[in-house]
VMD Tcl script that builds the backbone (N, CA, C; Angstrom):
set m [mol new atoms 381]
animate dup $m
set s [atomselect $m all]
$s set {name element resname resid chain x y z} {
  {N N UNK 1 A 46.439 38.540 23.190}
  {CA C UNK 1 A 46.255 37.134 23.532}
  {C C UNK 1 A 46.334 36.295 22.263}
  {N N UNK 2 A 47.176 35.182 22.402}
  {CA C UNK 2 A 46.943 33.945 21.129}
  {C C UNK 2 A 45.716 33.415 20.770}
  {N N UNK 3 A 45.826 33.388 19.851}
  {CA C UNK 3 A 44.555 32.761 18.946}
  {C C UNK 3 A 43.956 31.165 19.441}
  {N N UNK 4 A 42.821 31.201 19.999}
  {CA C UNK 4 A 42.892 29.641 20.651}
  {C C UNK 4 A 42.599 28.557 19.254}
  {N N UNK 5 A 43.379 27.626 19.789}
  {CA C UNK 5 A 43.108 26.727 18.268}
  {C C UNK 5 A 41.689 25.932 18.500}
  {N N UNK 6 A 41.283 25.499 17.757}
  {CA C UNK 6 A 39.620 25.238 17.332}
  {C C UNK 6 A 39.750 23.233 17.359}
  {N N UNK 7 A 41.357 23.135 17.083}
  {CA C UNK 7 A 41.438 21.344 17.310}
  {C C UNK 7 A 42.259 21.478 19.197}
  {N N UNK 8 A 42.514 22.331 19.321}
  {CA C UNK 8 A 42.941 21.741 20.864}
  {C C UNK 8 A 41.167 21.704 21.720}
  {N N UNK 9 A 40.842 23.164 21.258}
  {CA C UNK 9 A 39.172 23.628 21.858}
  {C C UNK 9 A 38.490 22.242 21.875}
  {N N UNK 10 A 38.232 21.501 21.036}
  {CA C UNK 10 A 37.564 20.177 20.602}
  {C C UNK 10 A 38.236 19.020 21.649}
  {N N UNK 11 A 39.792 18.636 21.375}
  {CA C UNK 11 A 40.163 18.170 21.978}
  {C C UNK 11 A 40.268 18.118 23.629}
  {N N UNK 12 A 40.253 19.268 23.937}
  {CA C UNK 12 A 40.023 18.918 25.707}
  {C C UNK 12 A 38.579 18.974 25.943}
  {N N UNK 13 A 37.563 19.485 24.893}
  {CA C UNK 13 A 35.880 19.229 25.370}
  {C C UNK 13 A 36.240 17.699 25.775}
  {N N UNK 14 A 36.529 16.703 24.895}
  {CA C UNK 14 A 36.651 15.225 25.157}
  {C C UNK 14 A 37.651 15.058 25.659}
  {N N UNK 15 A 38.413 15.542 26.323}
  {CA C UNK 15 A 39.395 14.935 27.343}
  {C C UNK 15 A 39.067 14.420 28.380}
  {N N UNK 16 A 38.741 13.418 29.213}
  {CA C UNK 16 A 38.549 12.796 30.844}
  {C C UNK 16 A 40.049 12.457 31.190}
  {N N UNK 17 A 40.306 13.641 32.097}
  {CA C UNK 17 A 41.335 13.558 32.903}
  {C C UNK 17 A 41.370 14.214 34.265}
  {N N UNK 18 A 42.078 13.476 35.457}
  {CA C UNK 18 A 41.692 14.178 36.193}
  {C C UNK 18 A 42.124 15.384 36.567}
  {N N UNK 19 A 43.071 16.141 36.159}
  {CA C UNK 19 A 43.798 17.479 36.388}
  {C C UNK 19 A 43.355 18.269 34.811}
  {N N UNK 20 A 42.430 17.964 34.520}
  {CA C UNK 20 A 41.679 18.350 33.298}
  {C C UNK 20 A 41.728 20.168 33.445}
  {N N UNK 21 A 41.273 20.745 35.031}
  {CA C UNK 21 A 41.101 22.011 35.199}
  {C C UNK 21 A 42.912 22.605 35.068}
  {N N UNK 22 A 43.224 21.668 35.461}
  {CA C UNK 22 A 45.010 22.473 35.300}
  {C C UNK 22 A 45.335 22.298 33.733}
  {N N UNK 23 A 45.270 21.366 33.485}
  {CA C UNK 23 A 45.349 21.978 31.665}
  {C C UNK 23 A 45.117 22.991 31.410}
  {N N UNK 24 A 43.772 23.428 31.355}
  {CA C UNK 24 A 43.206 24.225 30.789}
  {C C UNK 24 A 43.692 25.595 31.317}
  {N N UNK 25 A 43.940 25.396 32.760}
  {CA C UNK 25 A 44.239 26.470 33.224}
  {C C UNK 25 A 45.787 27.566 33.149}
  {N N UNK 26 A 46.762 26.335 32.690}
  {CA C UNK 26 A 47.640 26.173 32.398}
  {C C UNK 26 A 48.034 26.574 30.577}
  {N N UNK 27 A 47.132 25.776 29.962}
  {CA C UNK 27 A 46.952 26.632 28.598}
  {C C UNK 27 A 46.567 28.173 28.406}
  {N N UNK 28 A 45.363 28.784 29.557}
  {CA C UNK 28 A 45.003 29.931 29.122}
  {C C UNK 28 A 46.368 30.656 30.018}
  {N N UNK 29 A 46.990 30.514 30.858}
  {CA C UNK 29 A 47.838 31.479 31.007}
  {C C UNK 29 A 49.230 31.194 30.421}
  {N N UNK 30 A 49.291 30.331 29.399}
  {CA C UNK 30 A 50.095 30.038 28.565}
  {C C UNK 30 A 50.171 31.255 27.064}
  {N N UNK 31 A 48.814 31.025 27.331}
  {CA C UNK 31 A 48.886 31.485 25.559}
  {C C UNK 31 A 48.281 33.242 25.919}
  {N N UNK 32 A 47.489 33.378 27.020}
  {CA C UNK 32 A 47.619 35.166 27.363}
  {C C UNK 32 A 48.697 35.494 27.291}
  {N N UNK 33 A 49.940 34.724 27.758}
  {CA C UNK 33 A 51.119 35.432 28.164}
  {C C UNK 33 A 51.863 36.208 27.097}
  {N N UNK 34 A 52.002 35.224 25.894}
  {CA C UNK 34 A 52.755 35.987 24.485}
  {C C UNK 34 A 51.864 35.699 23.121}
  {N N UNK 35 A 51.435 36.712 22.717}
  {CA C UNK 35 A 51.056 36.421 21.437}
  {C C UNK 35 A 51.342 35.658 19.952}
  {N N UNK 36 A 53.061 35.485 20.271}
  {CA C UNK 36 A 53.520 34.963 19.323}
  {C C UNK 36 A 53.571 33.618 19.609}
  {N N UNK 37 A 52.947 33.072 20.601}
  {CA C UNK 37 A 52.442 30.994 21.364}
  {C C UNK 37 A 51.320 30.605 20.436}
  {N N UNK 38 A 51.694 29.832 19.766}
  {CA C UNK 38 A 50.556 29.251 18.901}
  {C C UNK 38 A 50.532 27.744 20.072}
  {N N UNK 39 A 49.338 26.616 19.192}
  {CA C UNK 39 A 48.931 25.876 19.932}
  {C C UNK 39 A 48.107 24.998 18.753}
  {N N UNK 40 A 48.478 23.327 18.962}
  {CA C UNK 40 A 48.204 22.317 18.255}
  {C C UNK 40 A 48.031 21.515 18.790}
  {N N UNK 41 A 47.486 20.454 18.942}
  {CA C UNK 41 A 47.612 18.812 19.145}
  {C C UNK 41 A 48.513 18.385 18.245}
  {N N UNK 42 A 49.348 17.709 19.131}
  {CA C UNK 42 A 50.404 17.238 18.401}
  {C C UNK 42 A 50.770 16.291 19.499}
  {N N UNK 43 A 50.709 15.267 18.981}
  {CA C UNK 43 A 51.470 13.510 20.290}
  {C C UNK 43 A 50.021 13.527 21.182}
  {N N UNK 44 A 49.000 13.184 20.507}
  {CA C UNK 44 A 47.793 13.012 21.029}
  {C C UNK 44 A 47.409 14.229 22.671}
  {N N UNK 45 A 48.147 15.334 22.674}
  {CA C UNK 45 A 47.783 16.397 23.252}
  {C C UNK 45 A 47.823 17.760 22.981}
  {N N UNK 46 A 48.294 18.602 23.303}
  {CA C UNK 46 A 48.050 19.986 23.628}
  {C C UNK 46 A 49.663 20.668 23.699}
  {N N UNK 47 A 49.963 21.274 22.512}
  {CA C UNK 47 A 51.054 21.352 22.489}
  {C C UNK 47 A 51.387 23.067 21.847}
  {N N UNK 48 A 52.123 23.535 22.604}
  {CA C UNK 48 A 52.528 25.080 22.253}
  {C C UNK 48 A 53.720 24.745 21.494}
  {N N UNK 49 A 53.421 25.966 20.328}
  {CA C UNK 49 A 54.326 26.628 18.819}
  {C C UNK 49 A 55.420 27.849 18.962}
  {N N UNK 50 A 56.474 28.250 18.704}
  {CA C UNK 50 A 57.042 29.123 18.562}
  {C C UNK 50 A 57.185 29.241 17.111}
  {N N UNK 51 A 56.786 29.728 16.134}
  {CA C UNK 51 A 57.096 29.779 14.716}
  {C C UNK 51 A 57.131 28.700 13.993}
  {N N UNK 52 A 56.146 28.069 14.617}
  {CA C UNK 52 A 55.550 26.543 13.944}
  {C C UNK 52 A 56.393 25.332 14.825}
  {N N UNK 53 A 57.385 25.552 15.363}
  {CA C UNK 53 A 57.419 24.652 15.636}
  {C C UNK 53 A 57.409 23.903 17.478}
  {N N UNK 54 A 56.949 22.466 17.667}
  {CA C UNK 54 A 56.312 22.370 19.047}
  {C C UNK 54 A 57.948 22.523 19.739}
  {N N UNK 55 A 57.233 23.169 21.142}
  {CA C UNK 55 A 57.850 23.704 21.922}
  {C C UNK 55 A 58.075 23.328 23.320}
  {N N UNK 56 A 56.584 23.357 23.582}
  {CA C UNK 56 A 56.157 22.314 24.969}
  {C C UNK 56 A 54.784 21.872 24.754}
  {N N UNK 57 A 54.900 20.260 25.052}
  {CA C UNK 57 A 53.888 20.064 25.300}
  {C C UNK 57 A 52.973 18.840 26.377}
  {N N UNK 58 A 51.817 19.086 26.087}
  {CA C UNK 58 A 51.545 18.426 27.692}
  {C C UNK 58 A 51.749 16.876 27.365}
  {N N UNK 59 A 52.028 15.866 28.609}
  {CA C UNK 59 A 52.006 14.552 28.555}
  {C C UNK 59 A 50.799 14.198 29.445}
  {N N UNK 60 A 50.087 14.040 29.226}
  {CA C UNK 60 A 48.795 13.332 29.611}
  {C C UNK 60 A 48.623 12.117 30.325}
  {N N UNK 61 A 49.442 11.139 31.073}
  {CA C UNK 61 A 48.655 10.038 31.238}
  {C C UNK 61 A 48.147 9.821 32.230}
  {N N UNK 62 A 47.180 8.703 31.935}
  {CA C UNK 62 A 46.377 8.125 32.387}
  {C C UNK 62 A 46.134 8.189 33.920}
  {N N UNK 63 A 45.903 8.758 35.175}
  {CA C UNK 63 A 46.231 8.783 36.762}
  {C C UNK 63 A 45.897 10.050 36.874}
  {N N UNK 64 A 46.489 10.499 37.958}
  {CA C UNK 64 A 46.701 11.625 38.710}
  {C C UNK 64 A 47.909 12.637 38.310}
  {N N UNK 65 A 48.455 12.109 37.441}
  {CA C UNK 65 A 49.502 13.223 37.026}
  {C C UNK 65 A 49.483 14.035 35.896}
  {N N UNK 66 A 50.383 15.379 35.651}
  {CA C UNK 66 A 49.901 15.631 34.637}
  {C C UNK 66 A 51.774 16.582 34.398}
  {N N UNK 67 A 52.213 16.587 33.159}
  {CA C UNK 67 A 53.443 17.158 33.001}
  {C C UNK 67 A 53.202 18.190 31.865}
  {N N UNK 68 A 54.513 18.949 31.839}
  {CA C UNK 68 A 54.434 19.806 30.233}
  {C C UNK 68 A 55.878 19.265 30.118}
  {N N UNK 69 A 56.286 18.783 28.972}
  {CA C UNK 69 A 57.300 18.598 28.543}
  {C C UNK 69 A 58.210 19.844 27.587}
  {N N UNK 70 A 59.035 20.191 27.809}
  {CA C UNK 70 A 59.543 20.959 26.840}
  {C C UNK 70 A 60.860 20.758 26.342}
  {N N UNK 71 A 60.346 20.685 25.075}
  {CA C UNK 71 A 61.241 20.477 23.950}
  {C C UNK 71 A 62.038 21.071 22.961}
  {N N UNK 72 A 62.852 20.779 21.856}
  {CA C UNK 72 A 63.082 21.736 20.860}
  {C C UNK 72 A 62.486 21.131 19.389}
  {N N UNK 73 A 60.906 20.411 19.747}
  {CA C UNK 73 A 60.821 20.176 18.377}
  {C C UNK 73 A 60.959 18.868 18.039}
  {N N UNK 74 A 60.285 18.123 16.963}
  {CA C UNK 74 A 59.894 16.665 16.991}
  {C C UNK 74 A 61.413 15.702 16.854}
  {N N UNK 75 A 62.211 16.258 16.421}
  {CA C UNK 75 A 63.137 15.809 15.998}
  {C C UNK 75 A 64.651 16.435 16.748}
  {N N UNK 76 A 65.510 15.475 16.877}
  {CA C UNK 76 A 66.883 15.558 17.540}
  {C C UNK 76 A 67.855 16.795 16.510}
  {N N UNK 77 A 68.325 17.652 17.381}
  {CA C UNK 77 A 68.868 18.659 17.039}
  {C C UNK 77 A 70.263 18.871 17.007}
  {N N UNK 78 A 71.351 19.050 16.170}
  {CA C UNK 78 A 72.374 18.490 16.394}
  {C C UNK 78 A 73.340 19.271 17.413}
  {N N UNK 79 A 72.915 20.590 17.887}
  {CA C UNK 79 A 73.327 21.513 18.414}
  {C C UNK 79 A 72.697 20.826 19.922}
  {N N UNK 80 A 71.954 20.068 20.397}
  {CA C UNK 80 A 71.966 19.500 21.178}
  {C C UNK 80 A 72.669 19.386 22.498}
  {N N UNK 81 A 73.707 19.073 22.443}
  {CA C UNK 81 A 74.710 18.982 23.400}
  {C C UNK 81 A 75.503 20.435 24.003}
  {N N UNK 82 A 75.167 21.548 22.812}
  {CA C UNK 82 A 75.714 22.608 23.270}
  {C C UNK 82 A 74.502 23.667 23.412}
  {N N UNK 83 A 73.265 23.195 23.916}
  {CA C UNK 83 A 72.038 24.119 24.105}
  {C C UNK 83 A 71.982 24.063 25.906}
  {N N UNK 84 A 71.803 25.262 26.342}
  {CA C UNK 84 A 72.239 25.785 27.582}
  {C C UNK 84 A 70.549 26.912 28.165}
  {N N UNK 85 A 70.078 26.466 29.042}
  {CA C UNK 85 A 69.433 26.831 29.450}
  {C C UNK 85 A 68.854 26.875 30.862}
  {N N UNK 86 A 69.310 28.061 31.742}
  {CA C UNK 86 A 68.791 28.431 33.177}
  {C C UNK 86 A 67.495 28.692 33.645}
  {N N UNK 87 A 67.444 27.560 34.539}
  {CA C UNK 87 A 66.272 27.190 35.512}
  {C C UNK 87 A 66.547 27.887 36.686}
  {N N UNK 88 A 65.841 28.963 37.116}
  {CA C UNK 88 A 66.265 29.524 38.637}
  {C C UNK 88 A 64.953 29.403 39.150}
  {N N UNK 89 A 63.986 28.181 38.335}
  {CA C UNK 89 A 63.004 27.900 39.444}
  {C C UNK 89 A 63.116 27.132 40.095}
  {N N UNK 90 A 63.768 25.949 39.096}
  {CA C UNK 90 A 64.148 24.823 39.928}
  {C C UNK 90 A 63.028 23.953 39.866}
  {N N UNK 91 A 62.242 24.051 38.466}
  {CA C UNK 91 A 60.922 23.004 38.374}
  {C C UNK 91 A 61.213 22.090 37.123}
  {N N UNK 92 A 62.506 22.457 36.599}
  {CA C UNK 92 A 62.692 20.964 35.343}
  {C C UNK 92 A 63.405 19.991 36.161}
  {N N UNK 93 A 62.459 19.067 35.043}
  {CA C UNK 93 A 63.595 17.399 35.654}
  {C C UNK 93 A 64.563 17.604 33.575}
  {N N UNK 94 A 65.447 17.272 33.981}
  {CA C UNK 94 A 65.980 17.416 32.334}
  {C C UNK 94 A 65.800 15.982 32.036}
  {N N UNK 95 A 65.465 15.703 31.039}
  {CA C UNK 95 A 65.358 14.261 30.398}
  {C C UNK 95 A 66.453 13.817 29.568}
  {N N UNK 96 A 67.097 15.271 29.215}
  {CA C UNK 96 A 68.173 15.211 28.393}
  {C C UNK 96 A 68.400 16.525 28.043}
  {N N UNK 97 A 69.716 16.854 27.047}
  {CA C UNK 97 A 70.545 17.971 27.474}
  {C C UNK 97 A 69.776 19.103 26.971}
  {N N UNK 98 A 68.633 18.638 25.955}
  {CA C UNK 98 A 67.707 19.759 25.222}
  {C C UNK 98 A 66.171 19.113 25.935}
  {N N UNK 99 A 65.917 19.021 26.496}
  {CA C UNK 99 A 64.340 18.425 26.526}
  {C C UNK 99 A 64.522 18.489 28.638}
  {N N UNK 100 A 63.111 19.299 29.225}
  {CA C UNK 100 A 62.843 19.110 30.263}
  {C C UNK 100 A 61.210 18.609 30.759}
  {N N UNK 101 A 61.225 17.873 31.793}
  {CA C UNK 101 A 59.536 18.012 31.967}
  {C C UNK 101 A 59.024 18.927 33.450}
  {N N UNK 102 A 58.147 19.660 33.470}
  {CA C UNK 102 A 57.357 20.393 34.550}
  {C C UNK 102 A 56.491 18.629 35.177}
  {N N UNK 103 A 56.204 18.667 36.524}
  {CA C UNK 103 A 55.170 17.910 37.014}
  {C C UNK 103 A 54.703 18.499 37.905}
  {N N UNK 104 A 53.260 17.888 37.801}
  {CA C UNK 104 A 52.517 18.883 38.805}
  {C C UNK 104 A 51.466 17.360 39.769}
  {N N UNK 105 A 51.127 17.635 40.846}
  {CA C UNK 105 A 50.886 16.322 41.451}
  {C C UNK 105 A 49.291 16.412 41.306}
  {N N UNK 106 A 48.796 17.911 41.447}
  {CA C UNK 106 A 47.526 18.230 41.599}
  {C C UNK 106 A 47.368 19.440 41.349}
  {N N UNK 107 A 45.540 20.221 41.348}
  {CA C UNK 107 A 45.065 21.046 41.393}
  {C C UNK 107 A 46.417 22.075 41.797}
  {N N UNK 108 A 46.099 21.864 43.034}
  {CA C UNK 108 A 46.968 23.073 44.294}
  {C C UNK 108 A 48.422 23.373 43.461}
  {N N UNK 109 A 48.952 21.936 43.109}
  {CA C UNK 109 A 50.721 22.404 42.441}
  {C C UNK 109 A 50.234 23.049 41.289}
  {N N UNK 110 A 49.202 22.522 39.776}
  {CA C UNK 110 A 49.466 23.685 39.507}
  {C C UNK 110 A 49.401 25.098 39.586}
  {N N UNK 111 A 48.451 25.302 40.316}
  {CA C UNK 111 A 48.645 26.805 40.832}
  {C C UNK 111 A 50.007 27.706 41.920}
  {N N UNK 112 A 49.888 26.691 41.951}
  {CA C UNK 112 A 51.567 27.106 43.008}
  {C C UNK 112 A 52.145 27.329 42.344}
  {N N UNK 113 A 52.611 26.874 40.478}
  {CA C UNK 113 A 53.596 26.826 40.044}
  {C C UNK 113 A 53.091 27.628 38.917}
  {N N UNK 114 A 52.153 28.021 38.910}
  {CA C UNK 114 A 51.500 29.079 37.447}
  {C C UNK 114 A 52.158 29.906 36.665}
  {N N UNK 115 A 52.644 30.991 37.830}
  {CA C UNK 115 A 53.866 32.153 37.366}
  {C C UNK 115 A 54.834 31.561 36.790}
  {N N UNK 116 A 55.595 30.805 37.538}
  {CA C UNK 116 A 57.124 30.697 37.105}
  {C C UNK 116 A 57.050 29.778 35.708}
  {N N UNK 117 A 56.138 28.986 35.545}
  {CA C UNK 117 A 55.972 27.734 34.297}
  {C C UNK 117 A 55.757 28.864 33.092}
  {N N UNK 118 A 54.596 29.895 33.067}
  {CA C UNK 118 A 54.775 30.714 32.088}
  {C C UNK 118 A 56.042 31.810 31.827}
  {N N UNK 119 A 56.304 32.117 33.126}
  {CA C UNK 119 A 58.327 32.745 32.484}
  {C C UNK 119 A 59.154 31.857 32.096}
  {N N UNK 120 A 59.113 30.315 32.435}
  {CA C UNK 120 A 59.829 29.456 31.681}
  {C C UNK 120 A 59.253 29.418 30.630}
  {N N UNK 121 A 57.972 28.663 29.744}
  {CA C UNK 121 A 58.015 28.837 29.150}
  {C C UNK 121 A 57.990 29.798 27.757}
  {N N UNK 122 A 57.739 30.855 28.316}
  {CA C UNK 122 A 58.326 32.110 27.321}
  {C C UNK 122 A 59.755 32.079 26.520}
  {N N UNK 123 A 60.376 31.820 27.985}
  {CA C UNK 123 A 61.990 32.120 27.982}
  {C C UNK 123 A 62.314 30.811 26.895}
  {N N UNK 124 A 61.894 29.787 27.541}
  {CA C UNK 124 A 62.128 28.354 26.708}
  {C C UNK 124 A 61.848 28.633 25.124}
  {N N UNK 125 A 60.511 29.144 24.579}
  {CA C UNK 125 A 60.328 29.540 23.178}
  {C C UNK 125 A 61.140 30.328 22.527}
  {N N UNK 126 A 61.994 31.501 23.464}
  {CA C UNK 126 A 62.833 32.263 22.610}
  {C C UNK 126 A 64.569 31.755 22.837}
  {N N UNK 127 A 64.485 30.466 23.383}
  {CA C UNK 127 A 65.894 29.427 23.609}
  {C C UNK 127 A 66.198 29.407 22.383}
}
mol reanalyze $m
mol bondsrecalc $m
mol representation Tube
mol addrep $m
């Protein structure tokens, strides 16, 4: 299991959100899954590492919703346009040709969607 980080730990004690339990729940079977998932706050949330750098991370706002965004990293990549990656869950919205987001409406979705979000994101870290 990954090492839990000690600034995310802090950070969701003070989080008020309402899908607060799917975070969390969502982080621990995030980071059981591969040992090599690190984990930071990074963009005022909760954000998973592949070899330092962010990978996916959650978007937080304010309501009833709650997303994981996944990315390749803070910055635009120039390989971009030729990065190729299969969804046979069928749970990204693509935002663009490297960057997708997961949404979850509630409690119930994220658990519906538990499994397949951690084989994506595995698969997504070693993209």
């Amino acid at each position: 299991m990954a090492v839990r980080s000690a600034d995310v730990e802090a950070y969701l004690a003070a989080l008020d959100h309402p899908l607060k339990p799917g975070v969390e729940r969502l982080r621990a079977a995030i980071l059981a899954s591969n040992d090599e998932i690190t984990e930071r706050v990074k963009w005022n949330a909760p954000s998973f590492c592949s070899a330092g750098v962010d990978r996916a991370t959650f978007r937080l706002r304010p309501g009833d919703r709650l997303q994981l965004v996944l990315h390749r990293g803070a910055t635009k990549r120039d390989d971009g346009d030729s990065f190729r990656f299969e969804d046979p869950s069928g749970l990204l919205a693509w935002a663009a040709p490297d960057r997708a987001v997961i949404t979850f409406r509630d409690l119930d979705d994220v658990a519906a969607k538990e499994t397949a979000v951690v084989d994506v994101v595995n698969r997504w870290m070693r993209a």
